[in-house]
Structures are given as C-alpha cells and as structure tokens.
N, C-alpha and C positions, 0 to 999 in steps of 0.2 A: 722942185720944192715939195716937201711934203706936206701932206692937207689931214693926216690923222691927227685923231686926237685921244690924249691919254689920259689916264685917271692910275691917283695912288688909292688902293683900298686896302684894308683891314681886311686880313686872313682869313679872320673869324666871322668876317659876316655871313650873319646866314644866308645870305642870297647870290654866295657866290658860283654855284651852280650854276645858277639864272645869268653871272656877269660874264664867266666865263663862254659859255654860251655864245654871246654876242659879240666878243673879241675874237683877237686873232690870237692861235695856238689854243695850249690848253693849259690846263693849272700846272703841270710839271714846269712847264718851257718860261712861262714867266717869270722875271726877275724877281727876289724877292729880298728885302734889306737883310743887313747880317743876321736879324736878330730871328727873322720871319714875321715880324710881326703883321709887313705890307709888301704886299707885290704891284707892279703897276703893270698896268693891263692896256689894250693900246683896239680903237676901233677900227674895222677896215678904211681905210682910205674912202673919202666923201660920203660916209654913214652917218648923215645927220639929225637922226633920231634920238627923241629924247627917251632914252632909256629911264624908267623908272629908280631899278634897285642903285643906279648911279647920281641921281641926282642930289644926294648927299655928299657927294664927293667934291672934291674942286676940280675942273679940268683944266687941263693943261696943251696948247700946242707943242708944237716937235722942239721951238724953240724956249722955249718956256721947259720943259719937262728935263732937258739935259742940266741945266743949273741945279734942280731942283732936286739932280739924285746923284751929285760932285758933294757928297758933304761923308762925313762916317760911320753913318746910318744904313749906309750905301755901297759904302766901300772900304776892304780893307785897307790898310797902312801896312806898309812892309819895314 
C-alpha cells in the first residue's frame, strides 16, 4: 500500500522551486492537466513533514488523488 502523499498545485506558484524540490522528479516529469494550469506533485514515501510552500494546497492520499484526476481537466477524451 502506498503511504505518499500528493498535492494538486498551481504552475504559477511562485514557490514552486522550493515544491519541486521536496517531491519526487522534477518539474518536466510531473503530470500536469490539459490546460497546464496544475501539476500534481507527490512526496517520497513516509515524508511527513509539514512543508511550508504546500500548506495551501489540499492533500491527498494515493487513494484519494486517483478520483481526483478521472475528470477532463486531466484527461483527454478521444
């Protein structure tokens, strides 16, 4: 079972230097919806620190985060 946890954020934040940073990958590799507006970025596994520039965000477990990005914001239609 996986123990990470994920967060959706704004492209445009300024601080996302700083988010990407503390996730896993890097700005390229991350998912980001069709539009770009938000990419969701995902912590290492058991990194339970309360990151600053993310605490604006909502987090989300492994199972929580998959519903949350099944919509067309997220994904195209063929």
């Amino acid at each position: 079972m996986a123990h990470n946890r994920y967060f959706i954020v704004n492209s445009n934040d300024p601080n996302l230097d700083e988010i990407i940073g503390v996730c896993i990958g890097c700005s390229k590799s991350q998912r980001y919806n069709i539009a770009g507006t938000q990419l969701v970025v995902k912590l290492p596994d058991g990194d339970h620190e309360n990151h600053p520039p993310l605490q604006q965000y909502m987090e989300y477990d492994h199972e929580q985060i998959l519903p949350a990005l099944n919509n067309i914001k997220w994904t195209q239609t063929i």
